[in-house]
N, C-alpha and C positions, 0 to 999 in steps of 0.2 A: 703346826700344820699336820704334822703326823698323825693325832687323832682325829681329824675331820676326816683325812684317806681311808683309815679306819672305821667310823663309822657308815661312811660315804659307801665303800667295797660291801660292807654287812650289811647295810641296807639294800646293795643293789642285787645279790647273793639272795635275800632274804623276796624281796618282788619277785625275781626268777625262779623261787621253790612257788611261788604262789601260784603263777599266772601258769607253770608244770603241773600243777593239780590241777587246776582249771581247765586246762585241756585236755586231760586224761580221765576228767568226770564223767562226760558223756559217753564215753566207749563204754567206761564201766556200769552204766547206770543201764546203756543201750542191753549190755548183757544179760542184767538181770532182768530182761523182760520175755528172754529165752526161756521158752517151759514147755514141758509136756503136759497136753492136754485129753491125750487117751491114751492107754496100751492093750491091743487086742492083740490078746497071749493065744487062742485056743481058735482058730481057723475053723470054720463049721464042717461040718461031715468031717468023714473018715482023715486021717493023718496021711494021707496017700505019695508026698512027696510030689503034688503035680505044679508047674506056674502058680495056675490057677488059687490052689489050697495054702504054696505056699505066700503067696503075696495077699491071698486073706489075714496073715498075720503081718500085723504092724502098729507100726507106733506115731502118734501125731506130735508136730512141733508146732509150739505156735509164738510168733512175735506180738506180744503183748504192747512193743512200746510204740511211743511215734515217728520211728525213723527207720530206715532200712537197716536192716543189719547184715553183713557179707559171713557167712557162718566159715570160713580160714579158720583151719584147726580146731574146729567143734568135730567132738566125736559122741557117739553112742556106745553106752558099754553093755554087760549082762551080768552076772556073777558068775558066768562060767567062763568068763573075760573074752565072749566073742566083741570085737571092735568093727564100728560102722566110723568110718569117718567121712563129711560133707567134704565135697565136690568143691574146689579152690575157689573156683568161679563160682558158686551159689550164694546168690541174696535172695533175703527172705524178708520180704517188703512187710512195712510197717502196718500192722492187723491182719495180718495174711497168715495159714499153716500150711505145712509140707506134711506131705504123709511120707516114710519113709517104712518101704516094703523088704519084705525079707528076701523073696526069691528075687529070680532078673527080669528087666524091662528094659525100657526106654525112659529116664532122666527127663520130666517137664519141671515146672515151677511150681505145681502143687503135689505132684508124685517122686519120690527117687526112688532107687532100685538097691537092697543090699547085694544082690548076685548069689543069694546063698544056693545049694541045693539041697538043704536039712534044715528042720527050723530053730529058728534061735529061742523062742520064748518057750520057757515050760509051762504045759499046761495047769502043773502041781504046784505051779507059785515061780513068780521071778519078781527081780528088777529090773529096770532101765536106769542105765545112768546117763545125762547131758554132762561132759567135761568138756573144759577149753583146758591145754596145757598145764593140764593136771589136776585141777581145780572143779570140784564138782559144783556145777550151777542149778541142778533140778535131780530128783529122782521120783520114782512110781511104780508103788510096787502092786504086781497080780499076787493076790493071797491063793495060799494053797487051796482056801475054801472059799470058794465065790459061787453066784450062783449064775453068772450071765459068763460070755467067752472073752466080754473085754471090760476095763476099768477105769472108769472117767478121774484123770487125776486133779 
């Protein structure tokens, strides 16, 4: 009787690692459809430090998959490690993008606001980074030598 319990326990051990992956695929799959799809490093006209010039610089997000995704814990990085992080409550509906502005605003569902008041992106080349909890899901980088002020990633 002993090995049938045995078997019986490891078999049922073994369906419950299954059907735990199984449910945990779609999050992870939904993630990878999280990308950026522009970075506009270089705000036109002068550097002036106004709303205006600085919410000309930004960056797009875009949900590539077929489900909503609720962006909890997604942040935006730079290399000179300024952090954007999404709004608890932000979903970002399934083939839909957010643009996601450097200076401050007002928070819709296709605009956010970083609040900066200097800008994040260097003209002379940067990156962006999309992470969730550490984990980098996309990057896009503005080359030092570009000839336009933004860069379709």
């Amino acid at each position: 009787m002993k090995p049938l319990r045995t078997i019986t326990a490891v078999l049922a051990a073994l369906l419950a690692a299954v059907a735990l992956s199984a449910v945990h695929t779609p999050a992870a799959s939904a993630a990878g459809k999280i990308k950026f799809t522009k970075l506009y490093a270089d705000s036109p006209g002068s550097d002036n430090r106004s709303t205006k010039s600085l919410n000309a610089e930004y960056v797009v997000v875009h949900n590539g998959g077929k489900a909503k995704v609720k962006l909890t814990g997604y942040k935006i990085k730079d290399k000179s490690g300024h952090v954007y992080t999404f709004p608890s409550s932000f979903t970002l509906k399934a083939g839909k993008s957010v643009t996601v502005h450097t200076g401050p605003g007002k928070n819709t569902s296709k605009s956010l606001y970083w609040g900066q008041h200097n800008y994040i992106w260097n003209n002379t080349g940067d990156t962006a980074y999309l992470v969730k909890s550490g984990k980098r899901l996309d990057s896009c980088t503005f080359p030092s030598k570009h000839s336009k002020a933004y860069v379709t990633c």
